[in-house]
N, C-alpha and C positions, 0 to 999 in steps of 0.2 A: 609631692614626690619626696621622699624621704631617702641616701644617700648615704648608709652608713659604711660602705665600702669606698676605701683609699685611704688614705696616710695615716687617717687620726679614728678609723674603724677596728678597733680591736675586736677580736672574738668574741670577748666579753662584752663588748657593746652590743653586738651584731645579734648573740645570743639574749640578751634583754630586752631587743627592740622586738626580738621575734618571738617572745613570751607575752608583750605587751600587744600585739595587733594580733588580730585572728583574724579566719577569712571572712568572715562577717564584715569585716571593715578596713581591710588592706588586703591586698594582692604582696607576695614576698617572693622573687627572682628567688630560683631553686638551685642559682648558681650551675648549675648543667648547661640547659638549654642555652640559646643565644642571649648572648647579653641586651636587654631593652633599652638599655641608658640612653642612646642617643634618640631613639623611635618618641622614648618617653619627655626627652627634653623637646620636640618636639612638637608633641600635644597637648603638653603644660601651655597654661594660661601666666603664669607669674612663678615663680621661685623664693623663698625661703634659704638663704644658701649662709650653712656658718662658717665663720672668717677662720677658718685653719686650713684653708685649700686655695691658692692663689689660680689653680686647675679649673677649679669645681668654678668657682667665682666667674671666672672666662669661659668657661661653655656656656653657665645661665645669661650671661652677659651677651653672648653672639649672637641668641635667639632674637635677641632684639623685645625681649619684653619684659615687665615690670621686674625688678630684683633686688628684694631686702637682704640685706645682712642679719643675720645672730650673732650678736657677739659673745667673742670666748675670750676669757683671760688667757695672759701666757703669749700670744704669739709676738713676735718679735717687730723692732723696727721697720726690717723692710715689706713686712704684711702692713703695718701700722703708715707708710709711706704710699703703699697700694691704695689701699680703703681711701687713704685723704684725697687722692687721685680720683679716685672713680665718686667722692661724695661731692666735687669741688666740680665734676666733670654735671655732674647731673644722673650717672648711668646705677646708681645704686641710692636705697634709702636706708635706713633703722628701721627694723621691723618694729611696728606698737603696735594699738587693736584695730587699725583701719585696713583693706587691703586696697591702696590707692593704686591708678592705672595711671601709666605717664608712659613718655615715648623718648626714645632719644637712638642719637646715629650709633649702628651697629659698630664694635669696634672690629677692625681688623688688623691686626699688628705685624702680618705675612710681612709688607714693606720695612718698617721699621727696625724688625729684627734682623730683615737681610741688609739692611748700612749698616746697623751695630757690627754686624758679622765682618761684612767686608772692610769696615775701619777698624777692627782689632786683628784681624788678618794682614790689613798697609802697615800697620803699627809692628805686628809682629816679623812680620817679613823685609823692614828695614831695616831693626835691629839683627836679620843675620841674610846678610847680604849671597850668601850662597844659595840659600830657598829659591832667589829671585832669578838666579843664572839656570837652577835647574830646571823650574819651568812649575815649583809646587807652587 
């Protein structure tokens, strides 16, 4: 599954990928109909996902199955902070010529993000102590 729509899919990308596959050998979302993305994530067997989408990374990641990275120059620190996580974690590899199968716990980060949330909100709500009389 190939992915060139969101952040780092420009026109000109979209329009070259789609001069390069024909229906002989890819199927191209006509962008009309309903979007297959998630149906498609899905029925994939492994992913290929390039590190300019911390998005795209965490939905191949949920599926729970096999997930190389492509890497791209250019992205920044806290991408570069992600990747070291998820490579240190077990839950992503470097893509080369092999496609290896390997298993690891689904991440879900539902919980985590809701204490981030609620400790930046105690944080934020004591420095103005009226928030906390109102009842926000």
């Amino acid at each position: 599954m190939l992915s060139p729509w969101g952040p780092s899919g420009s026109k000109q990308n979209i329009e070259i990928i789609r001069n390069i596959l024909t229906a002989e050998n890819a199927w191209i979302w006509d962008e009309v109909s309903n979007n297959p993305y998630f149906r498609m994530l899905g029925l994939a067997e492994r992913f290929i996902v390039s590190c300019d989408s911390v998005n795209k990374i965490g939905e191949a990641l949920f599926t729970g199955k096999p997930t190389m990275l492509y890497p791209l120059k250019g992205h920044g620190s806290k991408m570069e902070r992600f990747i070291g996580y998820l490579e240190t974690s077990g839950m992503t590899r470097w893509i080369d010529d092999s496609l290896p199968n390997w298993s690891y716990e689904r991440p879900n980060s539902t919980l985590t993000i809701a204490r981030e949330i609620l400790e930046h909100y105690s944080r934020f709500t004591l420095k103005r102590p009226g928030l906390r009389k109102s009842g926000m």
